[in-house]
RODO-2510 file (C-alpha; in nm, 4 decimals, decimal comma):
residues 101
     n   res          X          Y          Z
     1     x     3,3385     3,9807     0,5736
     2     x     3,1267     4,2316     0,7802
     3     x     3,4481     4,4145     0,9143
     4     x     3,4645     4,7695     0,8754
     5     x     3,6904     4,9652     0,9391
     6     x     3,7025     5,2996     1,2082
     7     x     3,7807     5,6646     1,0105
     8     x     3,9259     5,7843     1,3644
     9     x     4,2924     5,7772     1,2808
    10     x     4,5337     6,0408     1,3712
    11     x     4,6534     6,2883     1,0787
    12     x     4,5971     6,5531     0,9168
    13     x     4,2115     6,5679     0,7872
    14     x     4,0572     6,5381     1,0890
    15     x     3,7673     6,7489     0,9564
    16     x     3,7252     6,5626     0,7092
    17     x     3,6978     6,1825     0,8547
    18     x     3,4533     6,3600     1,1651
    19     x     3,2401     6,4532     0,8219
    20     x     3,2977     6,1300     0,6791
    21     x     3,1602     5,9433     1,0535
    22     x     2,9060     6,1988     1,1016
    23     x     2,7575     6,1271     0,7534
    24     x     2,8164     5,7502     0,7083
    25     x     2,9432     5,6029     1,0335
    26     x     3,2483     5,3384     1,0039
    27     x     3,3294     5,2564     0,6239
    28     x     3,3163     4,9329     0,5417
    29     x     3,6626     4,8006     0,4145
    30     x     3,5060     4,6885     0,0398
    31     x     3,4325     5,0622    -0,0315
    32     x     3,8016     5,1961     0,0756
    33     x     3,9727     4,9338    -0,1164
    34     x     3,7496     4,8805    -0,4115
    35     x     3,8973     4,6495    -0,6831
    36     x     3,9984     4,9671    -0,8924
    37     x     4,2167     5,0611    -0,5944
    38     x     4,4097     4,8033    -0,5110
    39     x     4,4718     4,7074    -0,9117
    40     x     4,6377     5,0633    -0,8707
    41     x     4,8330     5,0398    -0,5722
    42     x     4,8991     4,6938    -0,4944
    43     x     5,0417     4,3827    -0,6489
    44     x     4,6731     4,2322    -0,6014
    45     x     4,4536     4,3071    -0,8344
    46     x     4,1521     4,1252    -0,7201
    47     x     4,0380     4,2509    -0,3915
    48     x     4,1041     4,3415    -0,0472
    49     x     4,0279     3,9953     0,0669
    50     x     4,2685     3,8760    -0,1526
    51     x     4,5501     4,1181     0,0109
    52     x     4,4983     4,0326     0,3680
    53     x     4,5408     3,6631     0,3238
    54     x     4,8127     3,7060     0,1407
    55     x     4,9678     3,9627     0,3872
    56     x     5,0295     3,6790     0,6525
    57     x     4,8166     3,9396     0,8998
    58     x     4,4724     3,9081     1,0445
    59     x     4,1869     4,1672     0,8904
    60     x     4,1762     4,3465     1,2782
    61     x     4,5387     4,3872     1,2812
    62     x     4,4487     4,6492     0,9902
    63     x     4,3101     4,8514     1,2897
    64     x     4,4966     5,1510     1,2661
    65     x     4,7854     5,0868     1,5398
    66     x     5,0939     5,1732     1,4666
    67     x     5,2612     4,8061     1,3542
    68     x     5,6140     4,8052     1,1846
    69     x     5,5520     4,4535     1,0427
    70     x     5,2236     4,5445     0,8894
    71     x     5,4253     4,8786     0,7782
    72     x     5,6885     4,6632     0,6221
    73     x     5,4250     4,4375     0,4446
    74     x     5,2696     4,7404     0,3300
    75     x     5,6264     4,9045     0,1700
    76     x     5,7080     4,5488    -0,0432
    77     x     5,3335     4,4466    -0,1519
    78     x     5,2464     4,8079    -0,2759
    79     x     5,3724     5,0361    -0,5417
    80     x     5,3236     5,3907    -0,3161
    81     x     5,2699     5,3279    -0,0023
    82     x     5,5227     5,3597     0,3119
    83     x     5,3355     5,2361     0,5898
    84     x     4,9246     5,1140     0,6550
    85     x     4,8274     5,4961     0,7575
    86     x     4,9731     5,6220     0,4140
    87     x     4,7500     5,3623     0,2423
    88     x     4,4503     5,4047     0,4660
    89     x     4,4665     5,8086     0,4219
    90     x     4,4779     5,7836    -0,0123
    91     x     4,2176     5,5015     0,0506
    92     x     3,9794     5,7368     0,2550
    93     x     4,0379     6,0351    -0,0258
    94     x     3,9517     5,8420    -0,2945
    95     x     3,6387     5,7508    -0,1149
    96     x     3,5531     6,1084    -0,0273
    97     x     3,5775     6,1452    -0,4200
    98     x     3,2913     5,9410    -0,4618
    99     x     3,0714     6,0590    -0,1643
   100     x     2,8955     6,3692    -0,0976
   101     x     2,9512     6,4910     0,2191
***
């Protein structure tokens, strides 16, 4: 999939996702939710892909909007995550771990 996904969500770090933008431009999904990740987080191990098909949802309903559904989705098929931003957010730190920016 050629999807990526925008860095201009709403919280805290600011700073850091204009760096993140500025630097790189949109992210594409594959290198927020790398295998490693969601093994970690999620009840599926093998990829991203793999997550959204199973989550009933398309891939541009990810788009950052607030969505309780998705947010539900989110709380039963993860092991630390309350809603898509919460995921999104650790997802975008652990990728500044791996950048320089």
């Amino acid at each position: 999939m050629d999807f990526k996904f925008k860095t201009n969500i709403k919280w805290n770090n600011k700073e850091l996702t204009k760096k993140i933008e500025d630097k790189f431009g949109r992210v594409p999904y594959n290198k927020l939710f790398t295998p490693t990740f969601m093994k970690k987080y999620t009840k599926y191990s093998n990829n991203f892909d793999e997550f959204v098909s199973k989550s009933g949802f398309k891939l541009k309903e990810f788009e950052l909007k607030p969505n309780k559904n998705l947010d539900e989705c989110i709380r039963k098929n993860t092991n630390r995550f309350n809603s898509w931003q919460d995921m999104y957010k650790k997802a975008i730190n652990e990728y500044k771990k791996t950048i320089k920016i």
